[in-house]
C-alpha positions as CSV (number, residue, x, y, z in Angstrom):
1,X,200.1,103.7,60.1
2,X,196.8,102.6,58.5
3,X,198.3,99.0,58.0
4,X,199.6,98.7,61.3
5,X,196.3,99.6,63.3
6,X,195.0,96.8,60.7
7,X,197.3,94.3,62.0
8,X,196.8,95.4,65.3
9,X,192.9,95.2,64.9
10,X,193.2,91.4,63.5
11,X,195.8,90.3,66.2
12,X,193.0,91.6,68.8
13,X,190.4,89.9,67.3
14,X,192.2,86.8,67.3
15,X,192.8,86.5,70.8
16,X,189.5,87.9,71.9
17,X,187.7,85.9,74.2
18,X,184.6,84.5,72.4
19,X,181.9,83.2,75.3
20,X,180.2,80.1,74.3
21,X,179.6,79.0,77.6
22,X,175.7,77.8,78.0
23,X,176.2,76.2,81.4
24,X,174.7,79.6,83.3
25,X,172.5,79.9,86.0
26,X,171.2,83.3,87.6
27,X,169.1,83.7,90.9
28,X,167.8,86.5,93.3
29,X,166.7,87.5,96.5
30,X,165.2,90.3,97.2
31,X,162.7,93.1,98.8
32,X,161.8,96.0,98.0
33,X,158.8,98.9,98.6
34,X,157.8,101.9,100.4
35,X,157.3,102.1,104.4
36,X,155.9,104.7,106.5
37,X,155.4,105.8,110.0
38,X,153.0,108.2,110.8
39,X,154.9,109.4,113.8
40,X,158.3,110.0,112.3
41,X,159.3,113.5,110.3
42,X,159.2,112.7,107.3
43,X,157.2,109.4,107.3
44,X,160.2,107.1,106.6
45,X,159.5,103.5,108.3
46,X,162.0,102.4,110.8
47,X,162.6,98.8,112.6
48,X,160.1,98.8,115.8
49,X,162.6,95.6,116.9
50,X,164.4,95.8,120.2
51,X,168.0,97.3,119.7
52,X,170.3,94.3,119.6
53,X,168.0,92.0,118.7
54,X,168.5,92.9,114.3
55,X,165.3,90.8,112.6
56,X,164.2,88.7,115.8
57,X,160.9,89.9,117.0
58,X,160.0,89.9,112.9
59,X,161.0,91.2,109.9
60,X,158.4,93.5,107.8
61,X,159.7,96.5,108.2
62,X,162.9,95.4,106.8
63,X,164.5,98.0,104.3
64,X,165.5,97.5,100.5
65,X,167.7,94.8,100.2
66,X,168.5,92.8,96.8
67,X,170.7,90.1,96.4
68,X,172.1,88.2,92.7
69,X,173.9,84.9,92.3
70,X,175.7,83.7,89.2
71,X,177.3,80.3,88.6
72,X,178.5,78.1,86.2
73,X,178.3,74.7,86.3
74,X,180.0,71.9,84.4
75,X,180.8,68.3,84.4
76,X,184.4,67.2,84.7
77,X,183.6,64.1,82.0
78,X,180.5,64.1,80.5
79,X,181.0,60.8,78.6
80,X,180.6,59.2,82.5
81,X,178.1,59.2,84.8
82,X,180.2,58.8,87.5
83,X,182.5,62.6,86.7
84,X,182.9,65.1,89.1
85,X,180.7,68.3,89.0
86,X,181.5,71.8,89.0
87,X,180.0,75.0,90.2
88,X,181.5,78.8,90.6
89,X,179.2,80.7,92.4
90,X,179.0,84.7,93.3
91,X,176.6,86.1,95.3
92,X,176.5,90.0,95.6
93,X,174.5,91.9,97.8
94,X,173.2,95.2,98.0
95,X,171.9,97.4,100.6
96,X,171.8,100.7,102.6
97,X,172.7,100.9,106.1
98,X,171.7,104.5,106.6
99,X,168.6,104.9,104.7
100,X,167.3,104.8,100.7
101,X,169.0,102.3,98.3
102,X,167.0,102.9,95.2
103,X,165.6,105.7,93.3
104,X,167.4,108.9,93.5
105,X,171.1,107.2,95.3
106,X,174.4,106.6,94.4
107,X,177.0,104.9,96.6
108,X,178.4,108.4,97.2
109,X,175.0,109.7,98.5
110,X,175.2,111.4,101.8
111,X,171.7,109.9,103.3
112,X,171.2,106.4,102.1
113,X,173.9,105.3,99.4
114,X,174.6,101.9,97.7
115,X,176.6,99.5,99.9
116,X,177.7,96.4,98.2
117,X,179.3,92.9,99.4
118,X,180.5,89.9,98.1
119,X,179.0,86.9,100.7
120,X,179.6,84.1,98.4
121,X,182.1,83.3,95.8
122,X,183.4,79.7,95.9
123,X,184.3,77.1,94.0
124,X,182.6,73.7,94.5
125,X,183.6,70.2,93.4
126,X,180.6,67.7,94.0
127,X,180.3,64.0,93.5
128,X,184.0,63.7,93.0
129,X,184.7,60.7,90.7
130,X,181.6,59.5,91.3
131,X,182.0,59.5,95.3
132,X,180.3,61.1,98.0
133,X,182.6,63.4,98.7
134,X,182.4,67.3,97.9
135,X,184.7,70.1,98.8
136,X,184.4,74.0,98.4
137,X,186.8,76.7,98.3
138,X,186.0,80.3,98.8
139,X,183.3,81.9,100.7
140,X,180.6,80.4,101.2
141,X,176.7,80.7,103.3
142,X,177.7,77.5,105.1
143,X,174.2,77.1,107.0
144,X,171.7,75.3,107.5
145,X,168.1,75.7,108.6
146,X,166.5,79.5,109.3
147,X,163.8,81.1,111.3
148,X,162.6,83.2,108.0
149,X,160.0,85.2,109.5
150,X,162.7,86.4,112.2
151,X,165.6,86.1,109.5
152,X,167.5,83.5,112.1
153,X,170.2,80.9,111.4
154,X,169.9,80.0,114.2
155,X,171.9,76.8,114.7
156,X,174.9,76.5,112.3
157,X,175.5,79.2,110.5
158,X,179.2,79.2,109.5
159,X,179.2,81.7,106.6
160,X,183.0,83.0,105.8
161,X,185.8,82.3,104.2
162,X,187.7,78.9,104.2
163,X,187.8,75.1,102.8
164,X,184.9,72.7,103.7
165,X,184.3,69.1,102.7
166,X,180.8,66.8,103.5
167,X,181.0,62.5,103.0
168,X,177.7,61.9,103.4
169,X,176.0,62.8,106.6
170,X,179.2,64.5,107.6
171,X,180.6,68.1,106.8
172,X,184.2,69.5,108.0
173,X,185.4,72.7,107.5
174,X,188.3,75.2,108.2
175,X,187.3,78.9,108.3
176,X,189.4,82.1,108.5
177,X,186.9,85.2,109.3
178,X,188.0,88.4,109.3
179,X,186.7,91.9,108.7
180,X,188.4,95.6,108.4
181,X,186.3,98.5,110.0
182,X,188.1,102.0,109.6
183,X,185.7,103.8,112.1
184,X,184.9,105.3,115.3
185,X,181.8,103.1,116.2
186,X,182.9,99.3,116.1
187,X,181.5,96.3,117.9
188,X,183.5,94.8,120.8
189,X,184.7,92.0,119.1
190,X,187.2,93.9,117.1
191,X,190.7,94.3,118.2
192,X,193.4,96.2,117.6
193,X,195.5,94.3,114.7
194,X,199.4,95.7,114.3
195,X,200.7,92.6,112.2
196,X,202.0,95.2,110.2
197,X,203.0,97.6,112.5
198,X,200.4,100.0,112.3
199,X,197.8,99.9,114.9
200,X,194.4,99.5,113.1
201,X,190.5,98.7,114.1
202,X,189.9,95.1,112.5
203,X,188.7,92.1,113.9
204,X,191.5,89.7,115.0
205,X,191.7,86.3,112.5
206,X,191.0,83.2,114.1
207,X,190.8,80.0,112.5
208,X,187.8,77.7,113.3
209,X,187.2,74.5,112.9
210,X,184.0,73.2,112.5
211,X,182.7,69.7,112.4
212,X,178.9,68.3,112.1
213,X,177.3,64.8,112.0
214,X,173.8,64.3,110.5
215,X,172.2,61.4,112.1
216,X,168.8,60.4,110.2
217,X,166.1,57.4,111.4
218,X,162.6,56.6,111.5
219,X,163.0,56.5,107.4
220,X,164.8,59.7,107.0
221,X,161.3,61.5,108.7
222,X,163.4,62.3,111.7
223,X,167.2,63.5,112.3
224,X,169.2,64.7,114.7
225,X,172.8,66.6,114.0
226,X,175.4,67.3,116.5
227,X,177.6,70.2,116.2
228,X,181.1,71.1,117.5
229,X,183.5,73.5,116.7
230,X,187.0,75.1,118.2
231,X,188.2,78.8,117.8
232,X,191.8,79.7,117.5
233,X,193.0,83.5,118.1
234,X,196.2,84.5,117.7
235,X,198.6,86.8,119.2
236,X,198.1,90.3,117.7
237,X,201.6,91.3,117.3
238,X,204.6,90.9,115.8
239,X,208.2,90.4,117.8
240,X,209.2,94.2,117.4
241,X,205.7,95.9,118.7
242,X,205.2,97.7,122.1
243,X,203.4,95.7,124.6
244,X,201.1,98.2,125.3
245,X,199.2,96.3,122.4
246,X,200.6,92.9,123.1
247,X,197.4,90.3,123.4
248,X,197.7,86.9,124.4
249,X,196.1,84.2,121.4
250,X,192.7,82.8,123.4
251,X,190.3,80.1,122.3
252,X,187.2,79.1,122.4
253,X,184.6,75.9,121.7
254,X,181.2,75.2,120.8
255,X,178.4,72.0,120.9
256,X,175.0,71.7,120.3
257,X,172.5,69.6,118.6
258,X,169.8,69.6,116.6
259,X,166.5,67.6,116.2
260,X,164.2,68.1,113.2
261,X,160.6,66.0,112.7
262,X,158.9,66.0,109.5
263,X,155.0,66.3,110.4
264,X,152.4,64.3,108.7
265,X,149.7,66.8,107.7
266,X,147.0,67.0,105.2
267,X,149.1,69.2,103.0
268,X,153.4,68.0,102.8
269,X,156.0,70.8,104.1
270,X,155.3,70.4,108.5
271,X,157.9,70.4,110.6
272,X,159.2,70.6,113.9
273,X,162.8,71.9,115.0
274,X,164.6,72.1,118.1
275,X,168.2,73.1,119.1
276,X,170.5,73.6,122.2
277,X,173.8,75.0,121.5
278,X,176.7,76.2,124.0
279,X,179.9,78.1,123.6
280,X,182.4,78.8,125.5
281,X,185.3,81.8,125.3
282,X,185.8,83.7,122.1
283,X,183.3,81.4,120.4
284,X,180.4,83.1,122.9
285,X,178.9,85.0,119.5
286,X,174.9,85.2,119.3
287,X,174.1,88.4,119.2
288,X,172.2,91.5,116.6
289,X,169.8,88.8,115.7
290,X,172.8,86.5,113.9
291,X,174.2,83.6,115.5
292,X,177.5,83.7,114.1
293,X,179.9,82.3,117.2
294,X,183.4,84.1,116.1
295,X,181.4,87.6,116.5
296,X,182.8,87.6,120.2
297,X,180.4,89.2,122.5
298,X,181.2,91.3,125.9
299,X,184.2,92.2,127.6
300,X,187.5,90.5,128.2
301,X,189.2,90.4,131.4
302,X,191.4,93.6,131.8
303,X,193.8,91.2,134.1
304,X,194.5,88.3,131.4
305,X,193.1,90.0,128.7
306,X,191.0,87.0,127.4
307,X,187.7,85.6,127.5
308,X,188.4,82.8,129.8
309,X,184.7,82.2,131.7
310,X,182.6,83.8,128.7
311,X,179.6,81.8,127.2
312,X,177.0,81.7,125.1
313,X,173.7,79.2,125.9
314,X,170.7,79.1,123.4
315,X,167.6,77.4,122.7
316,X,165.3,77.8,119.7
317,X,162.3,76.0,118.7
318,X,160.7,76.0,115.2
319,X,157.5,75.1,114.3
320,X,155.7,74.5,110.7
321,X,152.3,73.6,110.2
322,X,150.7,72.9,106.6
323,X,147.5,72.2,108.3
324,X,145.0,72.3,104.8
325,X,144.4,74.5,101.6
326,X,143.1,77.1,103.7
327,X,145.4,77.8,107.1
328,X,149.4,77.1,107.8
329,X,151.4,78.2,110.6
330,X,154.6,79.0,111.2
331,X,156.0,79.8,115.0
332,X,159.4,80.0,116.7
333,X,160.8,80.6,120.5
334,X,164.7,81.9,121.5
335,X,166.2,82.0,124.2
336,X,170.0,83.6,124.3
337,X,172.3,84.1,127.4
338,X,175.7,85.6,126.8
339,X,178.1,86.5,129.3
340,X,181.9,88.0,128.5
341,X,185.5,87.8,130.1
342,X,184.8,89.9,132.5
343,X,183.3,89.1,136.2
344,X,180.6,92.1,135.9
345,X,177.1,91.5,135.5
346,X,176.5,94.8,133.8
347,X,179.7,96.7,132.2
348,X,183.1,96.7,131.7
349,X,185.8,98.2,129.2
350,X,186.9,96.7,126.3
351,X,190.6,97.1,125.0
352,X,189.5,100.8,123.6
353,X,188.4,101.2,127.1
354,X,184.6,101.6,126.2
355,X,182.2,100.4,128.9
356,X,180.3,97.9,127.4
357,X,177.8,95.0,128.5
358,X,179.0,92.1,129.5
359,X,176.0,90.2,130.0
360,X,172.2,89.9,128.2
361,X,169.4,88.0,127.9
362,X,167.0,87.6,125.0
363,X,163.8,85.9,124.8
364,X,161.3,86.3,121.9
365,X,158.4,84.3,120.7
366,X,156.5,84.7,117.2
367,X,154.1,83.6,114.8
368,X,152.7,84.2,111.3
369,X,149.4,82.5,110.5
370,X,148.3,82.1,106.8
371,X,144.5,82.2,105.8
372,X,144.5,81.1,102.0
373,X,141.5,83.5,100.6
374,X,141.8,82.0,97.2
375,X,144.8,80.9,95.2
376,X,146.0,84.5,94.2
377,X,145.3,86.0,98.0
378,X,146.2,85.2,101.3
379,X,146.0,87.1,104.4
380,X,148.5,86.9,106.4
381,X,148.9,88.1,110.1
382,X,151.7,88.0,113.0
383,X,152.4,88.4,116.7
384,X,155.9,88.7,118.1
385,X,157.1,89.6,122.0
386,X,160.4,90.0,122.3
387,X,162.2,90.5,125.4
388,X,165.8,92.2,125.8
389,X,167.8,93.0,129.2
390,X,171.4,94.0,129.3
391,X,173.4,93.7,131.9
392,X,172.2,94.6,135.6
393,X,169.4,96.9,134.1
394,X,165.6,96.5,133.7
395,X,164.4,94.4,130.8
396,X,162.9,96.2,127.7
397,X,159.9,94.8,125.8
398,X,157.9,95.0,122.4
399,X,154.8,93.1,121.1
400,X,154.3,93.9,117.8
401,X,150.6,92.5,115.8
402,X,151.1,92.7,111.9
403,X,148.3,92.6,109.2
404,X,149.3,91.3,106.0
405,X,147.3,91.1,103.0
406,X,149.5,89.8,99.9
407,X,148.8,88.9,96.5
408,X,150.5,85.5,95.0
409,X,151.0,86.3,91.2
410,X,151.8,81.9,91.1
411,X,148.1,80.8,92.9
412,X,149.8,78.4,95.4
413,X,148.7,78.0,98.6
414,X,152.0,77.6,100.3
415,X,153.8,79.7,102.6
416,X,157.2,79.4,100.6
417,X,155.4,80.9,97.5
418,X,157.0,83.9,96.3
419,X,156.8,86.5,94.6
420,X,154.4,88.1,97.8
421,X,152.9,91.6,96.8
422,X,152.0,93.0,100.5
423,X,150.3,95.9,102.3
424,X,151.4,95.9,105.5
425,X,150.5,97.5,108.9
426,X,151.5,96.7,112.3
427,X,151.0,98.4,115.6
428,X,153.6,98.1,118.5
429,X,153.5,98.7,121.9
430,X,156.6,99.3,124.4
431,X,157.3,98.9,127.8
432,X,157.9,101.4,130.3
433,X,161.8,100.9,130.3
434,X,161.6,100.8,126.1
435,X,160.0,103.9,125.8
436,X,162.0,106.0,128.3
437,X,165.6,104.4,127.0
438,X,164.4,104.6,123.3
439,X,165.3,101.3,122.7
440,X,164.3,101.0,119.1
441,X,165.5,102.4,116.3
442,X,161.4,103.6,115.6
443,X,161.9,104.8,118.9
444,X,165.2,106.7,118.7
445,X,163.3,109.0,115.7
446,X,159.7,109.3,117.3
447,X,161.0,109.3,121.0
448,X,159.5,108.3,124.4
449,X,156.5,106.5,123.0
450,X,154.7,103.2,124.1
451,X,152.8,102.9,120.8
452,X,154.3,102.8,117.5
453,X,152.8,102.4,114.0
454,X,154.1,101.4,110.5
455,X,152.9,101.2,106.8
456,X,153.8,99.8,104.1
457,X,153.8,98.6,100.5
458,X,156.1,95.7,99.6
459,X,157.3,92.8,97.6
460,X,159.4,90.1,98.4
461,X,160.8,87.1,96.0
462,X,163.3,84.3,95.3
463,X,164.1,82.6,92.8
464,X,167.3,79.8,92.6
């Protein structure tokens, strides 16, 4: 026995796997602090954004949220210059949706809890042979620019799972999202899926195609990219279901176009970015402050069950000013009309038969100003209005001014310089139609109040 579990022991070691792998990166995203709102039980800071409307009108009383990438990285053929390189990326994210994250929590807490999700992990071939060509495989963030202050992609944000490929100014890709949601409370883009038989809440996978043209000039200081993409839905059942479930496939499309200007200032980093974008059928997503176009928004048409006549139409522009070493600014403006299948202006039922809204309007304009004290402290402030009206209904409304004064551990006097220690307060005020519909989730704890306030404590960082 004793020469056995020897043998066994060196046969183990031997085929152990030894890591001697030194190509290995590690980065992070996160926030994390304490807020608090005078008005709540309890104190516990909540959103004072419009429901619907996620990070857009801005972002600082965002809860806990870290995120932490790995990747490797190697070169196919090291003894050319002109090999292939390789990355394998994970990103995994962590957050609560119903309250604490850190501290005293588990992922089996009954308020708060760990939630955890895998965004990213992909597989990335770059300069292939020397070329211009790249491809990925996995899931990947497959965006581009962001409102940061109202946590926006607001243009092409194609972040799922699927195969891209980018020659030079040009990127392609062929996406597949999908998603499984198990209860009661779902959005309206999810379907009833029976591939299998069973009758289950998920949304319905569609293939998208997307494809985008980067056109620079004026020596690369201007550019404007054009954007198209076409949605694919198919049926939801097999050849042996009832037809009580029995959907017809539907499609949808999207265009738009960007333009983006660097500024010439006294300090580099000014900018100046505008972009229209339309969609059309199941492709009408823009909506919880996301503009992810698969996340079909309204009501389909109880007749022909699609969204044949739904649409999305939004403008954003994005502004960046590095004006000196003592003041920046940074502003945006969005405008969002969505309408679904159906020919209501206000509700109408989903499959589930749910009355829902079938048509909104979103309009919300910010700013955050930068006053560079001295290297290690800046005062920041911001002022947000955001506008929200659902269907036939009156609109709702928040302006929302934030003080912010942060400590920068790195001294630089730049408004991408992280980490940010801040003490936060901001003060709210609602309109009538706000206050007596709640519609806030500060709101929804405090009740019918015009004025809201909020505390806080917190730091922010990235490194990559």
């Amino acid at each position: 026995m004793i020469l056995t579990a020897i043998v066994y022991g060196i046969i183990n070691t031997a085929f152990a796997q030894v890591i001697s792998n030194k190509n290995f990166s590690l980065g992070s995203y996160g926030r994390i602090g304490a807020g608090f709102a005078p008005q709540i039980n309890g104190g516990i800071g909540r959103s004072m954004n419009l429901n619907g409307m996620g990070s857009i009108g801005g972002r600082m009383e965002e809860a806990d949220y870290l995120e932490l990438l790995t990747a490797f990285h190697y070169n196919a053929n090291e003894k050319k210059a002109d090999s292939t390189l390789i990355n394998v990326q994970v990103r995994m994210a962590f957050y609560s949706s119903s309250g604490q994250m850190i501290g005293n929590v588990t992922s089996k807490s009954a308020y708060g809890g760990i939630t955890a999700a895998l965004p990213e992990l992909y597989a990335e071939a770059r300069h292939i042979l020397g070329t211009p060509w790249n491809i990925w495989i996995g899931a990947k963030k497959f965006r581009g620019d962001d409102i940061h202050i109202a946590d926006h992609y607001f243009f092409d944000d194609h972040s799922t799972q699927g195969i891209g490929a980018s020659y030079k100014n040009s990127s392609f890709g062929i996406l597949f999202p999908g998603a499984v949601d198990s209860s009661s409370s779902v959005p309206p883009y999810f379907y009833l899926n029976i591939v299998d038989g069973t009758p289950r809440i998920g949304l319905r996978g569609r293939t998208v195609v997307v494809f985008e043209q980067n056109f620079p000039f004026k020596d690369k200081q201007q550019s404007i990219k054009l954007l198209t993409e076409f949605h694919k839905l198919g049926d939801a059942t097999v050849a042996d279901t009832s037809t009580k479930y029995n959907y017809p496939s539907d499609i949808g499309w999207v265009i738009g176009a960007k333009h983006v200007i660097n500024i010439k200032t006294e300090k580099p980093g000014s900018f100046n970015q505008f972009a229209v974008r339309y969609g059309s059928g199941i492709a009408n997503g823009d909506d919880g402050g996301n503009s992810l176009t698969w996340l079909t928004y309204g009501a389909p048409n109880m007749n022909s069950k699609k969204f044949t006549g739904a649409y999305c139409f939004s403008l954003v522009e994005h502004l960046m000013l590095n004006l000196s070493n003592k003041f920046s600014i940074n502003a945006y403006g969005i405008y969002t009309k969505n309408k679904g299948g159906s020919d209501s202006t206000n509700k109408s039922p989903d499959y589930f038969g749910r009355e829902l809204f079938n048509n909104k309007t979103d309009l919300a304009l910010g700013a955050r100003a930068f006053f560079y004290i001295t290297d290690h402290f800046v005062l920041m402030s911001e002022l947000h209005h955001a506008i929200r009206k659902d269907g036939d209904q009156d609109p709702a409304a928040m302006t929302k001014f934030s003080i912010v004064p942060t400590y920068v551990p790195s001294g630089k006097r730049d408004p991408w310089a992280r980490p940010q220690f801040r003490f936060i307060y901001s003060i709210a005020h609602y309109n009538q139609f706000a206050s007596d519909h709640m519609y806030s989730p500060f709101l929804q704890e405090v009740g019918k109040k015009t004025w809201g306030q909020y505390f806080a404590v917190r730091v922010e960082w990235w490194i990559y």
